[in-house]
MITINU-836416 format. One record per residue (C-alpha): residue in three letters; z, y, x; residue number from 1. Coordinates in steps of 0.05 Angstrom, whole numbers. Layout:
N
+-----+--------+--------+--------+-----+
!  aa !      Z !      Y !      X !   i !
+-----+--------+--------+--------+-----+
! Ala !      Z !      Y !      X ! NUM !
...
+-----+--------+--------+--------+-----+
***
This chain:
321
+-----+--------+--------+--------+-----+
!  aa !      Z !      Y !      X !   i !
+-----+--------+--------+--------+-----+
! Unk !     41 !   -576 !    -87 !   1 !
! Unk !    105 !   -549 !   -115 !   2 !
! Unk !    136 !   -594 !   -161 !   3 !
! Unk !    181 !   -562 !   -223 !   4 !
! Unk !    246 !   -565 !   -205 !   5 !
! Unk !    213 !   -537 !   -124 !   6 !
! Unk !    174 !   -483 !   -160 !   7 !
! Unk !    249 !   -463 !   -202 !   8 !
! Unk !    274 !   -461 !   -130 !   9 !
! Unk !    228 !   -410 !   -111 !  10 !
! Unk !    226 !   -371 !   -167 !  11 !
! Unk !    295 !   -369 !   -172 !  12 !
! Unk !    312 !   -349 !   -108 !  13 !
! Unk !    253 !   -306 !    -82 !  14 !
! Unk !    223 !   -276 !   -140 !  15 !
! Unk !    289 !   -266 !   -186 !  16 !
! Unk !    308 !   -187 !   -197 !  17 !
! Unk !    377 !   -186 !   -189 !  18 !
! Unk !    415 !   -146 !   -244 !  19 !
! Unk !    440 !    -76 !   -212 !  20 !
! Unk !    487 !    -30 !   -236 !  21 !
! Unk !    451 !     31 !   -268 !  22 !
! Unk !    459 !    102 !   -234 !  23 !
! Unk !    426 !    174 !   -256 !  24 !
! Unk !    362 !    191 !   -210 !  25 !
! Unk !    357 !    120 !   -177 !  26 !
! Unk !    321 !     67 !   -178 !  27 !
! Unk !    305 !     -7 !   -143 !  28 !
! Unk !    249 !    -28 !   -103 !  29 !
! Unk !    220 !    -83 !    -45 !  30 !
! Unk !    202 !   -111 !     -3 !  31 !
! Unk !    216 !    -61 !     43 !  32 !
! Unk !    224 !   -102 !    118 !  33 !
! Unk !    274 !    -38 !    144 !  34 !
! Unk !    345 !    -42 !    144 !  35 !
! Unk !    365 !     27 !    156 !  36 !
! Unk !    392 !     78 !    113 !  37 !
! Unk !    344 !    139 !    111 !  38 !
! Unk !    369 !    202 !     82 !  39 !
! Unk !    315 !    254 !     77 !  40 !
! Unk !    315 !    320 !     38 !  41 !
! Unk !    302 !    300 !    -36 !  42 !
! Unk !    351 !    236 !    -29 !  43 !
! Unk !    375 !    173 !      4 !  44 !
! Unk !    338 !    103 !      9 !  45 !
! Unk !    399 !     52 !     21 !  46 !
! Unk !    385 !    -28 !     34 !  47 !
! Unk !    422 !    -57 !    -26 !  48 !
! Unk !    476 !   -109 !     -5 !  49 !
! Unk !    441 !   -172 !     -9 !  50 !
! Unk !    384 !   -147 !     41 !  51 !
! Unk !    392 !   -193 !     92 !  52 !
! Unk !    392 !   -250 !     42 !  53 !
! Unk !    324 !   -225 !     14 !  54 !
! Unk !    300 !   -213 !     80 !  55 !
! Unk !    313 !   -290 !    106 !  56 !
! Unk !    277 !   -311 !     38 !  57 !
! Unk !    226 !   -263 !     55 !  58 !
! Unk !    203 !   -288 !    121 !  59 !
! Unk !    221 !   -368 !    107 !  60 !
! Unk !    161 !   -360 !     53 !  61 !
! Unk !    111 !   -302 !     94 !  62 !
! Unk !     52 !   -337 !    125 !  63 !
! Unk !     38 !   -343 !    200 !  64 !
! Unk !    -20 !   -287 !    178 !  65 !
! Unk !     36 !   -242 !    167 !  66 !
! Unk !     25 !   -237 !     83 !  67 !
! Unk !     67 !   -272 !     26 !  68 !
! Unk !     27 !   -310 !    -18 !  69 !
! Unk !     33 !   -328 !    -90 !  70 !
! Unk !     81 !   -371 !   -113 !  71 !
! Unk !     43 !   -442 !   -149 !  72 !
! Unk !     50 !   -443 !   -211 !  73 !
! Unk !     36 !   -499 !   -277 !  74 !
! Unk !     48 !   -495 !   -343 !  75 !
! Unk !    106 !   -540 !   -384 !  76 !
! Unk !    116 !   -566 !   -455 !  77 !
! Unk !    180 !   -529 !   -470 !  78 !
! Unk !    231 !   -561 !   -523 !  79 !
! Unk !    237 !   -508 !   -569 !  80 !
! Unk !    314 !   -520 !   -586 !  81 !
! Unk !    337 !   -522 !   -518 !  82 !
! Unk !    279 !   -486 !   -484 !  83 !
! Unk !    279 !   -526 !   -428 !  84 !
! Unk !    203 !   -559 !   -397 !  85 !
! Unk !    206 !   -634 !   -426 !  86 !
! Unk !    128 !   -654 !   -385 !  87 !
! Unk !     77 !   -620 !   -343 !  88 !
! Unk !     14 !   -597 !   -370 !  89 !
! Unk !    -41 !   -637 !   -321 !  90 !
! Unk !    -97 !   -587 !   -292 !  91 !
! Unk !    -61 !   -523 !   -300 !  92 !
! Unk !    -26 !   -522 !   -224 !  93 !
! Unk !    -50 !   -455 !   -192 !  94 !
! Unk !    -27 !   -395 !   -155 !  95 !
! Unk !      2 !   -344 !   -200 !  96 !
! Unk !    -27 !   -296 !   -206 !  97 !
! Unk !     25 !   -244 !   -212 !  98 !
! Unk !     91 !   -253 !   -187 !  99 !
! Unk !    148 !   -205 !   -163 ! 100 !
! Unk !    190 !   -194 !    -94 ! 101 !
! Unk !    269 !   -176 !   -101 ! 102 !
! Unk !    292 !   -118 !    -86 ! 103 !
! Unk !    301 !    -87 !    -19 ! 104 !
! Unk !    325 !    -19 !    -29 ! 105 !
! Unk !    348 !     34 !    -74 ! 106 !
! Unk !    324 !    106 !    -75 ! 107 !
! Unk !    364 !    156 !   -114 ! 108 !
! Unk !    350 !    234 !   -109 ! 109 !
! Unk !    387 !    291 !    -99 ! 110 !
! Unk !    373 !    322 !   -167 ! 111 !
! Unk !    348 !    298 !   -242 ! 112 !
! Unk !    280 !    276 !   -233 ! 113 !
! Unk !    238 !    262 !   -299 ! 114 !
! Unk !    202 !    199 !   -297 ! 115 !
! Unk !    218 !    168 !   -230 ! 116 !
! Unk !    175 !    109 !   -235 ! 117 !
! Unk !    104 !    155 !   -261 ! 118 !
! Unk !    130 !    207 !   -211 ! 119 !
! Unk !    165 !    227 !   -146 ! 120 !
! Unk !    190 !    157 !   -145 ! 121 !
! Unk !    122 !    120 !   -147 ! 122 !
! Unk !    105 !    178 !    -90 ! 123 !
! Unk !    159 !    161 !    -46 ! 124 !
! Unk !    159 !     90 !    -46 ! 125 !
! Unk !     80 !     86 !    -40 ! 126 !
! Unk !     84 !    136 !     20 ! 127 !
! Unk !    130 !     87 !     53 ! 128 !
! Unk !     86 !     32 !     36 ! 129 !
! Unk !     28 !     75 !     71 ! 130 !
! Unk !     79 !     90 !    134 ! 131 !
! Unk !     98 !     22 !    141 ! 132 !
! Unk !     37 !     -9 !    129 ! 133 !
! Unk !     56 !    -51 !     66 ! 134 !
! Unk !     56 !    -52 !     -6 ! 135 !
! Unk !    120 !    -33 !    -52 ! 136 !
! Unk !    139 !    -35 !   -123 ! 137 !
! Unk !    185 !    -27 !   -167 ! 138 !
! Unk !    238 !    -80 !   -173 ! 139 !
! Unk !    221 !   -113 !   -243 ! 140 !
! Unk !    140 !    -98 !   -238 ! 141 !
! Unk !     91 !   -142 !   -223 ! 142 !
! Unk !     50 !   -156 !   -151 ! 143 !
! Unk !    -20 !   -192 !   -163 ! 144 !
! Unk !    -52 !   -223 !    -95 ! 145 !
! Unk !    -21 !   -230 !    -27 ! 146 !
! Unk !     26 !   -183 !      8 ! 147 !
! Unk !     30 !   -159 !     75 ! 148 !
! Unk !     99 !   -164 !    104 ! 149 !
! Unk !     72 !   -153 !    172 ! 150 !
! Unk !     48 !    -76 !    187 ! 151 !
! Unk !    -22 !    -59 !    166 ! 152 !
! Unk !    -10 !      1 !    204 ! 153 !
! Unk !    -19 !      7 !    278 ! 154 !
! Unk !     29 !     61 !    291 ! 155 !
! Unk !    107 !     70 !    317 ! 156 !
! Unk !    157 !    116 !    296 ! 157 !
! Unk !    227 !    129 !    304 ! 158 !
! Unk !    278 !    138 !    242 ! 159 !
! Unk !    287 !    208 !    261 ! 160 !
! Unk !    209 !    222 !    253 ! 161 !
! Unk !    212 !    174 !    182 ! 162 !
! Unk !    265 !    220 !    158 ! 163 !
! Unk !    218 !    287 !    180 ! 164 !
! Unk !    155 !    257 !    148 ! 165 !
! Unk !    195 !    244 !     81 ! 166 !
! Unk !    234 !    308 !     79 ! 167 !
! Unk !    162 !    344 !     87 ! 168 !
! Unk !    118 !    306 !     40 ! 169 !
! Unk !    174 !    309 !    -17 ! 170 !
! Unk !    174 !    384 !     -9 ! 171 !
! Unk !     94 !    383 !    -10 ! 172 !
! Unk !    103 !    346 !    -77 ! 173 !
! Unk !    147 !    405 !    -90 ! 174 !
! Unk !    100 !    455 !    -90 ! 175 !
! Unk !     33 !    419 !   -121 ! 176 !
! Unk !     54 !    436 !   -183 ! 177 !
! Unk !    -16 !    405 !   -211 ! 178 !
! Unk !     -6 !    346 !   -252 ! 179 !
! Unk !    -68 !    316 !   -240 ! 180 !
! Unk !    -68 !    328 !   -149 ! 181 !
! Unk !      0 !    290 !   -158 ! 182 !
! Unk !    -32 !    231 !   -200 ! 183 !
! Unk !    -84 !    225 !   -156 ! 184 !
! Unk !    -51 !    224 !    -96 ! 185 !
! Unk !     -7 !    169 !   -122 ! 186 !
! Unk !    -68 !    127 !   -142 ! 187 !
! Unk !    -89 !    142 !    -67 ! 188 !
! Unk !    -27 !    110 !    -32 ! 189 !
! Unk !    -29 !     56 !    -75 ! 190 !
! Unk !    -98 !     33 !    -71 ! 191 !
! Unk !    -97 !     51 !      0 ! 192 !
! Unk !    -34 !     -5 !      8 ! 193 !
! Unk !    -76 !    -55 !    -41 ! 194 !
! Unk !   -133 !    -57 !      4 ! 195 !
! Unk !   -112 !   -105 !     60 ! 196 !
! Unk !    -94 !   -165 !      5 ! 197 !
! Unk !   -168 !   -171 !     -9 ! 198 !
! Unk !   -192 !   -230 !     37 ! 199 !
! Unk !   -268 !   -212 !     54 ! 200 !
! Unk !   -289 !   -150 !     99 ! 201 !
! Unk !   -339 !   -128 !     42 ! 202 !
! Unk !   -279 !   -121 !    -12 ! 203 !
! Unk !   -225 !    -84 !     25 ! 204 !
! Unk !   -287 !    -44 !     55 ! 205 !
! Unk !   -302 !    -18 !    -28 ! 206 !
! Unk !   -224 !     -6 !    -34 ! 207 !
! Unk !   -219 !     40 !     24 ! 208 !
! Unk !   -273 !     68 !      8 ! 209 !
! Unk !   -253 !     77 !    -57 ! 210 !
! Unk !   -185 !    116 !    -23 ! 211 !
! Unk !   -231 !    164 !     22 ! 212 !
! Unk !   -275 !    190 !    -44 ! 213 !
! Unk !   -199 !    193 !    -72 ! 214 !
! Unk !   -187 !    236 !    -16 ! 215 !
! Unk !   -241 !    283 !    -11 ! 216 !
! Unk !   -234 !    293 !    -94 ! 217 !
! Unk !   -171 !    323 !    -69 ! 218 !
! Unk !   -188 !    363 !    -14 ! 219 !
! Unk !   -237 !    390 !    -63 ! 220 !
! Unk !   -181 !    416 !   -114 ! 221 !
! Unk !   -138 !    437 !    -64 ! 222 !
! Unk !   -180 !    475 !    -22 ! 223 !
! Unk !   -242 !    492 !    -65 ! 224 !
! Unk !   -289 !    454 !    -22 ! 225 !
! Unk !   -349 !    429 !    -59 ! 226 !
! Unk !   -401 !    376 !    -20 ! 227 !
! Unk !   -477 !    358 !    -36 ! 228 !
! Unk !   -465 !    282 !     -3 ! 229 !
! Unk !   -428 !    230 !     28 ! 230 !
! Unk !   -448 !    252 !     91 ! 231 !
! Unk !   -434 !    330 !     79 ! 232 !
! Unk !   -363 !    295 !     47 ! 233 !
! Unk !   -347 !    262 !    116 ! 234 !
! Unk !   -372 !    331 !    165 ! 235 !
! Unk !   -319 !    371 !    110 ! 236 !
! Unk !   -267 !    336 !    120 ! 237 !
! Unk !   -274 !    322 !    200 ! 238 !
! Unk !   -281 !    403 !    203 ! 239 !
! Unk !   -228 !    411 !    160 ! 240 !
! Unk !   -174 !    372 !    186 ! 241 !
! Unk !   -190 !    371 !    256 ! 242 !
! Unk !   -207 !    292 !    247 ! 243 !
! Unk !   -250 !    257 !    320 ! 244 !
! Unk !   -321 !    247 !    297 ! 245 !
! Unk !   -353 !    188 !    313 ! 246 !
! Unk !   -423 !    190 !    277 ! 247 !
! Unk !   -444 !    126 !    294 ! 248 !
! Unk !   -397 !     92 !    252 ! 249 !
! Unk !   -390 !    140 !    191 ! 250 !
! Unk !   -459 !    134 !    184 ! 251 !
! Unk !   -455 !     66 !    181 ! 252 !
! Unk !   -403 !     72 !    132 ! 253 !
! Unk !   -455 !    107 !     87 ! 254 !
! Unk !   -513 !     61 !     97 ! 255 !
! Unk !   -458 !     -8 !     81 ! 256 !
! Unk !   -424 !     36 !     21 ! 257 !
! Unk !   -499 !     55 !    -18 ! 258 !
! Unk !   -523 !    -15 !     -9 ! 259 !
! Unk !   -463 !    -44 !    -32 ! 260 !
! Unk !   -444 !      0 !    -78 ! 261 !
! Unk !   -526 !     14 !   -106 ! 262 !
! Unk !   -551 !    -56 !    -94 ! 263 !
! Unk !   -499 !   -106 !    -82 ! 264 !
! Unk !   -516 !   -119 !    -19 ! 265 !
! Unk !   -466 !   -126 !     51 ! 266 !
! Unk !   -495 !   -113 !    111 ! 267 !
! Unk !   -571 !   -121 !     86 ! 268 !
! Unk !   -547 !   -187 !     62 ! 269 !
! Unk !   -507 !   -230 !     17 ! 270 !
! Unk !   -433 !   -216 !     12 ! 271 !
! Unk !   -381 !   -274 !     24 ! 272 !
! Unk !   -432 !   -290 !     89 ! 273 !
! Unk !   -439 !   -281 !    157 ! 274 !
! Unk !   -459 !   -206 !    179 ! 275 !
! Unk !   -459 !   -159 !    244 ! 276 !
! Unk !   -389 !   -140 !    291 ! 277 !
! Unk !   -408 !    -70 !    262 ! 278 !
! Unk !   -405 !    -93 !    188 ! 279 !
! Unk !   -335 !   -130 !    191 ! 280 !
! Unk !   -299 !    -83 !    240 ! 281 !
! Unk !   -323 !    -21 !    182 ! 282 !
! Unk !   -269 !    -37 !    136 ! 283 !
! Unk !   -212 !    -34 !    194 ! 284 !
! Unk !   -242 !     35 !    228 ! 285 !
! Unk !   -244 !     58 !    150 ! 286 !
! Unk !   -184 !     44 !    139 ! 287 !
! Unk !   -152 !     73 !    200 ! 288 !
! Unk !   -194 !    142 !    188 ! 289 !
! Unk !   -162 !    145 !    113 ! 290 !
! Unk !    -89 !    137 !    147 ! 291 !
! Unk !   -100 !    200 !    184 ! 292 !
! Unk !   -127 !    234 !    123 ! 293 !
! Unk !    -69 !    215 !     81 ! 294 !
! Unk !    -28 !    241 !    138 ! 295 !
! Unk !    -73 !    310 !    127 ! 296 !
! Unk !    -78 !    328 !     59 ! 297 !
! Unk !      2 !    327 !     66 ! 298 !
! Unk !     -6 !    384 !    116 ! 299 !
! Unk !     37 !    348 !    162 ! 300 !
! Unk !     41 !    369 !    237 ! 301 !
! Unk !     24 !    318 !    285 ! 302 !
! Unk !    -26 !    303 !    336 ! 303 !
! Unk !    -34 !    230 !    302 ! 304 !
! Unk !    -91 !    267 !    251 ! 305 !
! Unk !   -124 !    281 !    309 ! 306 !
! Unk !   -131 !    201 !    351 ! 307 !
! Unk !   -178 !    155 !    365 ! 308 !
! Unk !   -186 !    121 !    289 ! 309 !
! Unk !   -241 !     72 !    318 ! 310 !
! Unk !   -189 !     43 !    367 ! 311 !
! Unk !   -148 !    -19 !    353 ! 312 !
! Unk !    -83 !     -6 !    404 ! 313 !
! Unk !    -22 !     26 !    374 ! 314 !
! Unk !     -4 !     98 !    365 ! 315 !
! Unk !     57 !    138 !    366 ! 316 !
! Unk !     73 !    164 !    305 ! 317 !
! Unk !    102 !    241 !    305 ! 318 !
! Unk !    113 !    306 !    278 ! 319 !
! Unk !     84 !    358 !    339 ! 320 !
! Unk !    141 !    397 !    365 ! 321 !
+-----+--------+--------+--------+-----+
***
């Protein structure tokens, strides 16, 4: 248990935000584990200088599991002249629940973007999160839950192919001039990168699923598709995108999503207990089918949209020449 001068430590030097200078059409944001600068069509994403120091803090505090956990925290009696703690409050040690990660990077844009943070920014930096398999946020926001530092994706790709996928999707958010296909598709990354810090199958199961109904909403305004079902919702988009079929375990996505979602039940059972291979591995092979559909609705080339999504090996990332 951290005491209040070791919790200081850590706050101090893992979750402070240090002060940057301002610039027009930039912004701050971690923790990105990627030292390279990446220069893509609608700007540049630079490590700022003390990356490697964040990175070192980073990984001395990332569980073996590959996630960073919450800081613990407890509450003080503060002297209210000098605002400093004078004794600890017994019973109120716990893991806090929200917290913050410095920052990692800048991104800064090419030309005056309106609302970086609601907009093109949040897109960016929640498309890397999906590419990198991670979550992101803005420097001086807030994380809840645990983090995953290691990949949550189980794909490769070189710099060249990070710069192609960004240059692309920014000029896809170019063109959907629809408000509300932009906020959704936000909502989608982020949701999507959320998922893994839930701890039980059932949980991140709901998220993801969650992400594909996200998904198909926008496959519906962007290509004036319309479904009766979840079922007719899954054969659309397979037919659609080109996406392997593999009935067996989409319809047991259906069956575990309407008994969770319709009678809090997991696997015909209790959630939070022991269930069936089928029922725990559903939330990874969901999961793995939404990457590919992200990867679709942004009309981008590649001959990933079209693997093995009920596979656990990893896959090479990149555009189709």
């Amino acid at each position: 248990m951290c005491s209040f001068e070791a919790y200081l430590n850590i706050n101090q030097r893992l979750f402070k935000i240090s002060k940057k200078e301002e610039k027009p059409n930039c912004d701050f944001f971690g923790f990105l584990p990627y030292q390279d600068e990446i220069k893509f069509d609608g700007g540049i994403i630079s490590p700022v200088d003390d990356y490697e120091i964040n990175f070192k803090l980073i990984d001395e505090y990332t569980h073996e599991d590959g996630f960073l956990y919450p800081p613990v925290s407890q509450k003080y009696i503060v002297n209210p002249k000098t605002m400093k703690p004078q004794m600890a409050i017994p019973k109120t040690e716990r893991p806090a629940h929200l917290h913050k990660l410095p920052a990692s990077h800048m991104i800064q844009f090419n030309h005056k973007e309106k609302n970086i943070r609601h907009g093109v920014g949040a897109f960016i930096i929640h498309l890397l999160a999906y590419l990198f398999g991670t979550r992101l946020q803005f420097c001086d926001w807030w994380f809840d839950g645990r983090i995953p530092i290691k990949s949550t994706h189980n794909i490769f790709f070189a710099n060249d192919t990070l710069i192609k996928f960004l240059s692309h999707s920014y000029k896809i958010w170019q063109e959907w001039k629809n408000e509300e296909i932009r906020r959704k598709f936000i909502n989608v990354l982020y949701m999507h990168s959320r998922a893994p810090s839930y701890k039980w199958d059932w949980e991140s199961f709901m998220i993801e699923y969650m992400v594909f109904d996200g998904c198909y909403k926008l496959t519906e305004l962007l290509y004036n598709i319309k479904s009766k079902n979840h079922k007719e919702r899954f054969n659309i988009i397979i037919n659609k995108f080109g996406i392997l079929n593999n009935e067996t375990i989409i319809d047991n996505f259906r069956l575990l999503r309407n008994d969770l979602f319709h009678e809090a039940l997991w696997d015909k059972s209790l959630p939070c207990t022991a269930n069936t291979t089928s029922a725990f591995m559903a939330q990874y092979h969901l999961r793995r089918f939404n990457q590919r559909l992200i990867a679709a609705l942004l009309n981008y080339n590649t001959t990933y949209i079209q693997t093995i999504w009920w596979s656990l090996g990893n896959i090479i990332f990149e555009p189709t020449i």
